[in-house]
C-alpha positions as CSV (number, residue, x, y, z in Angstrom):
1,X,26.1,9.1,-38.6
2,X,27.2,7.2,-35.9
3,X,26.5,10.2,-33.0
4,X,22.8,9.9,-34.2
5,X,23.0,6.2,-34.2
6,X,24.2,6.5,-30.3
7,X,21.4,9.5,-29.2
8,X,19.0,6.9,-30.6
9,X,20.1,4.1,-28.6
10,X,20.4,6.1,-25.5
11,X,16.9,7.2,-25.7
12,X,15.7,3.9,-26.0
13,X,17.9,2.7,-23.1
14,X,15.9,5.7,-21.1
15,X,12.5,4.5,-22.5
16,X,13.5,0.8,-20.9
17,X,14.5,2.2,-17.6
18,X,11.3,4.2,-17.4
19,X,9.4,1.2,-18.2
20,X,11.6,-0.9,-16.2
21,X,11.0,1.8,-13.3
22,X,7.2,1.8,-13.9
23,X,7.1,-2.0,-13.0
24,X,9.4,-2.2,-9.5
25,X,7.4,-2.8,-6.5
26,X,8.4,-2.5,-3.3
27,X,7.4,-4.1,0.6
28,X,7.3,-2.0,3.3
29,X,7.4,-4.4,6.4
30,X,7.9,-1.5,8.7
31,X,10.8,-2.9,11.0
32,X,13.3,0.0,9.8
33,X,10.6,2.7,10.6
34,X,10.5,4.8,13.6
35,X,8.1,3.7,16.7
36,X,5.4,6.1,17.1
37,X,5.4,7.8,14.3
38,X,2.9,9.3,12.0
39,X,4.5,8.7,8.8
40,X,7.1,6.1,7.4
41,X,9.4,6.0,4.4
42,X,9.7,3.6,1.8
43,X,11.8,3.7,-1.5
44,X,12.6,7.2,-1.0
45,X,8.5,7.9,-0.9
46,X,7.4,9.5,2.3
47,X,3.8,8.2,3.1
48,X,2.1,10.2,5.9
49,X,-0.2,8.7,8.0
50,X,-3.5,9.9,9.2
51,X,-5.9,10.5,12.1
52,X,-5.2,7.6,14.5
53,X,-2.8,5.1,12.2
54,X,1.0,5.1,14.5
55,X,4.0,3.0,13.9
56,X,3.7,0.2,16.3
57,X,6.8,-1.4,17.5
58,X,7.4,-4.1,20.1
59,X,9.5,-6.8,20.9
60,X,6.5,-8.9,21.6
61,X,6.4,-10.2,17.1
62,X,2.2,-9.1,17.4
63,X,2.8,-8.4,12.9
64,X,2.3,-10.6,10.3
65,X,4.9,-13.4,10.7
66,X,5.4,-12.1,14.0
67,X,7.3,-8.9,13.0
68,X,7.6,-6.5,15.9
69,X,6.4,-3.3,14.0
70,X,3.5,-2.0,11.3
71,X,0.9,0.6,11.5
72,X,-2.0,0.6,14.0
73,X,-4.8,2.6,15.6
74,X,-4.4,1.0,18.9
75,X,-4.3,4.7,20.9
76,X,-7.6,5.5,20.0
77,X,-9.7,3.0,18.5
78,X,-13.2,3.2,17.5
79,X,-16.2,1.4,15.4
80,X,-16.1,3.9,11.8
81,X,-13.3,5.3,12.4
82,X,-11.2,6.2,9.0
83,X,-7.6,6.4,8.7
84,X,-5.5,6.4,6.0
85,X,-2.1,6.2,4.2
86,X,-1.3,8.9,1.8
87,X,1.8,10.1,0.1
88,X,3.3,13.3,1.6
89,X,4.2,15.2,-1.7
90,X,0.9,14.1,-3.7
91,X,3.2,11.5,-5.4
92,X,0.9,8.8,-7.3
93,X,1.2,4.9,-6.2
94,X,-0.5,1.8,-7.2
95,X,-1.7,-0.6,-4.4
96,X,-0.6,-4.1,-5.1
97,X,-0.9,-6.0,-2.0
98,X,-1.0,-5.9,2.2
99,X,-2.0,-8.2,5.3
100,X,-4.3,-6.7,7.5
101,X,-6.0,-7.9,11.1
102,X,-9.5,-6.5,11.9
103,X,-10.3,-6.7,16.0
104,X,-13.5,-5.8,17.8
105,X,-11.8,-5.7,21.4
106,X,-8.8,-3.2,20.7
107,X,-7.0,-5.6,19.3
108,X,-6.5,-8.6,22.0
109,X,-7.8,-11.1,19.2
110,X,-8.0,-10.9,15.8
111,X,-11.9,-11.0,15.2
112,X,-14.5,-11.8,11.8
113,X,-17.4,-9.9,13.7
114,X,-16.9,-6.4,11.4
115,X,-16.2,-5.0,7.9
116,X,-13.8,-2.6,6.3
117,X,-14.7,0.1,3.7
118,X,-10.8,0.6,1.5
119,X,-10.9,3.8,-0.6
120,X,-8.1,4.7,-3.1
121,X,-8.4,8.7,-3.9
122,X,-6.2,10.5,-6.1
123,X,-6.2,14.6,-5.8
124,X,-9.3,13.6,-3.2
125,X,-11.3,12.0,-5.9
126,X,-12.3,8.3,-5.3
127,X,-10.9,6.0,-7.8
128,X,-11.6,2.4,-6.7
129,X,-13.9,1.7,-3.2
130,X,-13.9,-2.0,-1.9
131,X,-16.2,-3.4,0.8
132,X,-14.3,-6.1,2.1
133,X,-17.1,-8.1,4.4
134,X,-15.4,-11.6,4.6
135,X,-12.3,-13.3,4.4
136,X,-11.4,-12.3,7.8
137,X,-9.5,-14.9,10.3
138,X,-10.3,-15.2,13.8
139,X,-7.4,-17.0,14.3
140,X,-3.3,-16.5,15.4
141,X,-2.5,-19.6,12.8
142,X,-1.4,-19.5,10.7
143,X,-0.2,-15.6,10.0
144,X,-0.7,-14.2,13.5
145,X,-4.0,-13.5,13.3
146,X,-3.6,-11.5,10.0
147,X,-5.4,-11.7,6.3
148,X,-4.3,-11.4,3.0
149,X,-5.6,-8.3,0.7
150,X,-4.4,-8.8,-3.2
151,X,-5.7,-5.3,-4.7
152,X,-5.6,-7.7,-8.1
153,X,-9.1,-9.6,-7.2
154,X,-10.5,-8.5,-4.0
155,X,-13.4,-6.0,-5.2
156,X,-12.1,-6.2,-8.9
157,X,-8.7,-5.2,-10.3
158,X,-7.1,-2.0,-8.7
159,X,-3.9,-2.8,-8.5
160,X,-2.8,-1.0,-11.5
161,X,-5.2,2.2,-10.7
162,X,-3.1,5.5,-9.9
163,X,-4.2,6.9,-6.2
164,X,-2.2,9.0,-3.7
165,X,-4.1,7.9,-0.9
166,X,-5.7,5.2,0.3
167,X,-8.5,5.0,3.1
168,X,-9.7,2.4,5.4
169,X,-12.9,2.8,7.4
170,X,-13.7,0.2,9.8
171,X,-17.2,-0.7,10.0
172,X,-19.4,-3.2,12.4
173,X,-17.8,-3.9,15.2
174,X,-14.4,-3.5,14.3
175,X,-12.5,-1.1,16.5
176,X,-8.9,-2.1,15.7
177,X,-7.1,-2.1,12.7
178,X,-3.1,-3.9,12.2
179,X,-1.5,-3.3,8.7
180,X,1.7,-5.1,8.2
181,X,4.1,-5.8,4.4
182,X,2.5,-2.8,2.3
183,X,3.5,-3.6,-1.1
184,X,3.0,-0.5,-3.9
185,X,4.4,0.7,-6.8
186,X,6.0,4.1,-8.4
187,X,2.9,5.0,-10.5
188,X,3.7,6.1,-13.8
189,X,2.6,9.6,-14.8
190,X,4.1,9.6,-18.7
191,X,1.6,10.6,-21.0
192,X,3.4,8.6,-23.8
193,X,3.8,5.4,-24.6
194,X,6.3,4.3,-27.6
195,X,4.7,2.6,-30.6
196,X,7.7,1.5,-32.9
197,X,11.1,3.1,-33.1
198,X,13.7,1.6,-35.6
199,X,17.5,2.9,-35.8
200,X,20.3,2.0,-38.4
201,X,23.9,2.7,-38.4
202,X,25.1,4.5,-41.8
């Protein structure tokens, strides 16, 4: 029948847009977001932000590629301090990507002299925990001071690991912490997959 022929094609139009859906990423370089505040938006996903983490914003380009706002702890830094970014509604994420800048005076100068502990928890439970103890530039040039984090090699492969939060816990001296382009993804909670699936007009 050809109304059972089309139900089958729509469902497998739905199962592609899911699966489509499941891949997007998204950036977050902050600009759009509100100064100053304790929790930003991104694809229609709230993301609060903990303990000291802000949105900065200045016209003075201190983000990666000299962007004027991403999220700090400049108001009250301290050595083992732990902040974090964490979906507001418990919604799951995967972590693909960020740039971050580690600083052991406030953040004047972007600084190697510390470490950074980056926990992703889902429901409170850990689910991936990196030690990140090098790779960190000490200099403005050539991306203002910040460094790369790919969630797909440092500490293993995490990037496709379900969290709703994710920690950072600066350790040695580091007192400051800048994050700046926050790339995630929707993470996808369907517990199916689709093996085969055949359809024939009659």
């Amino acid at each position: 029948m050809k109304s059972n022929f089309m139900k089958q094609v729509i469902i497998l139009c739905n199962f592609a847009i899911l699966a489509l859906s499941a891949n997007a990423q998204f950036t977050e370089t902050f600009e759009s977001q509100t100064p100053n505040a304790n929790s930003f938006t991104s694809n229609s996903q709230v993301f609060t932000l903990t303990n000291n983490f802000l949105v900065f914003s200045s016209r003075d380009g201190y983000g990666y590629q000299r962007s004027n706002r991403f999220i700090y702890n400049s108001t009250n830094v301290g050595v083992n301090q732990i902040n974090a970014i964490k979906t507001s509604s418990g919604g799951r994420f995967t972590l693909k990507n960020l740039w971050l800048v580690g600083s052991s005076d406030g953040g004047n100068n972007p600084s190697i002299d510390g470490s950074l502990i980056i926990t992703g928890k889902l429901g409170g439970v850990v689910q991936f925990s990196i030690n990140k103890t090098t790779g960190f530039t000490a200099f403005y040039a050539p991306n203002n001071g910040y460094t790369y984090l790919d969630f797909s090699t440092d500490g293993g492969n995490n990037s496709l690991t379900s969290i709703d939060e994710v920690d950072f816990q600066l350790q040695g001296n580091f007192n400051y912490i800048g994050i700046d382009n926050f790339t995630w993804a929707p993470a996808s909670v369907l517990p199916m997959s689709l093996l085969s699936y055949s359809a024939s007009l009659r």
